[in-house]
N, C-alpha and C positions, 0 to 999 in steps of 0.2 A: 151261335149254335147251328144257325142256319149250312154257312160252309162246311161244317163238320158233317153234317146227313148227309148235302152233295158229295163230297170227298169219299163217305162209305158206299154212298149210288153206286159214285161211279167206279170205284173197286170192286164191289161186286159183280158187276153185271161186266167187267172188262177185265173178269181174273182166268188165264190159261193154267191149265192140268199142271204142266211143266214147272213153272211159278210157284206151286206145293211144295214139290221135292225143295227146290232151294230155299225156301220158308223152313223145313225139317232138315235141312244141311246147316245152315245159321245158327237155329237152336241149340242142334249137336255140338255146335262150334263155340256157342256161350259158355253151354255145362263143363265143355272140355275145356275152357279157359279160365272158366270160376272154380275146380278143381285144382286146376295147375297152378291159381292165386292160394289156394287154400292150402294144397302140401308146403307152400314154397312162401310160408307167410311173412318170416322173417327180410325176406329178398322180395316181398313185393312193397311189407312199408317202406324197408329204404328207398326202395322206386319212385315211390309216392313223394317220402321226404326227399329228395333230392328232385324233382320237381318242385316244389318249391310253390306252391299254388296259393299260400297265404291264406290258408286255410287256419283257424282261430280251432277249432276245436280237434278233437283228438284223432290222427291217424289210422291208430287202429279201429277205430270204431267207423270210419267211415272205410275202411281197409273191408272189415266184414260185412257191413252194408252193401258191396260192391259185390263181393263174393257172393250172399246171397241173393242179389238182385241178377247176377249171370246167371245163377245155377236154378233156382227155380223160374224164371224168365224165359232162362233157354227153354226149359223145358213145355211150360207153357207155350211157347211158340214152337217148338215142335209139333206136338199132338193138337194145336193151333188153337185156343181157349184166350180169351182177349189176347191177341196177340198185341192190337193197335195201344192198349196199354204199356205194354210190357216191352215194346218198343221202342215208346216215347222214355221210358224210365231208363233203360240200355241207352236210348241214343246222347242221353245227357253225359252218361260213363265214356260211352267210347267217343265223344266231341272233344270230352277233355283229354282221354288217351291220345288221340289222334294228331292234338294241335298246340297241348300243354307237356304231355310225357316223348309221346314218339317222337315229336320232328324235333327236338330237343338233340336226337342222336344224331350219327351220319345215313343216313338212306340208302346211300349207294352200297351201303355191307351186307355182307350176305347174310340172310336171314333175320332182316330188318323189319321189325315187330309193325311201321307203319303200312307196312302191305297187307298185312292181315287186318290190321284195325282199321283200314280205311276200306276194304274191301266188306267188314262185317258191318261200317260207319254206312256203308252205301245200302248193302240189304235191311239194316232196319229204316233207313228214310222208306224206299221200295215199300216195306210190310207195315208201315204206318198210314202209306196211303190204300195199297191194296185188300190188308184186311186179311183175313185168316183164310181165304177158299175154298175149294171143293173137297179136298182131303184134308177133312179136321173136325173136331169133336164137337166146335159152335154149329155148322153146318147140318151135323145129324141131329140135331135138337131144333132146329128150322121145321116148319110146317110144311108136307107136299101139298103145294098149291096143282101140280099138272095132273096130280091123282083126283079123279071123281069119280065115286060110287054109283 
């Protein structure tokens, strides 16, 4: 537990303004891919089946599981509300995407889905250490310490 409070130290007190935005660019990025699972649900368990991951229980259920853990996850890390949770829960999804589903394909094709997943694989490691920031909804529920009456 110890590491864990260092690791929040030091994200907070070493998080830039900038670093926000792409924290609320990520999120956007979850919701719009946990949508895009959920119109397209027949075409995402096949994905899933056809990865082949030896998985014992049922596809669709962990199909919708994944779908809601994008879609209110992203969204929680958008408006930035435990993000560090909700990170950790996404980065187990897009670990498998990125190294069980995607490199499964060729890479080199144009619009090869591991670029995206390995690019959103990298912003939640980033918001799992960093933490939710200056623009986010944890933050205004913080106490001002600099204000004295």
């Amino acid at each position: 537990m110890e590491l864990i409070a260092k690791i929040q130290k030091w994200g907070d007190t070493h998080h830039p303004k900038w670093l926000d935005y792409f924290r609320m660019l990520l999120g956007v990025i979850l919701i719009w891919k946990g949508i895009q699972f959920a119109l397209n649900l027949d075409a995402f368990t096949a994905l899933m089946r056809n990865a082949s991951l030896g998985m014992a229980t049922s596809i669709s259920l962990i199909a919708h599981v994944i779908i809601v853990l994008h879609i209110v996850g992203g969204l929680l890390i958008t408006i930035g509300s435990n993000t560090r949770i909700f990170c950790l829960l996404n980065l187990i999804i897009l670990f498998g995407a990125v190294f069980f589903v995607n490199l499964r394909d060729d890479i080199a094709r144009p619009y090869a889905e591991i670029w995206l997943s390995s690019f959103v694989l990298i912003g939640l490691l980033c918001f799992l250490i960093e933490g939710d920031g200056v623009i986010s909804i944890e933050h205004s529920k913080q106490p001002a310490t600099e204000l004295n009456p």
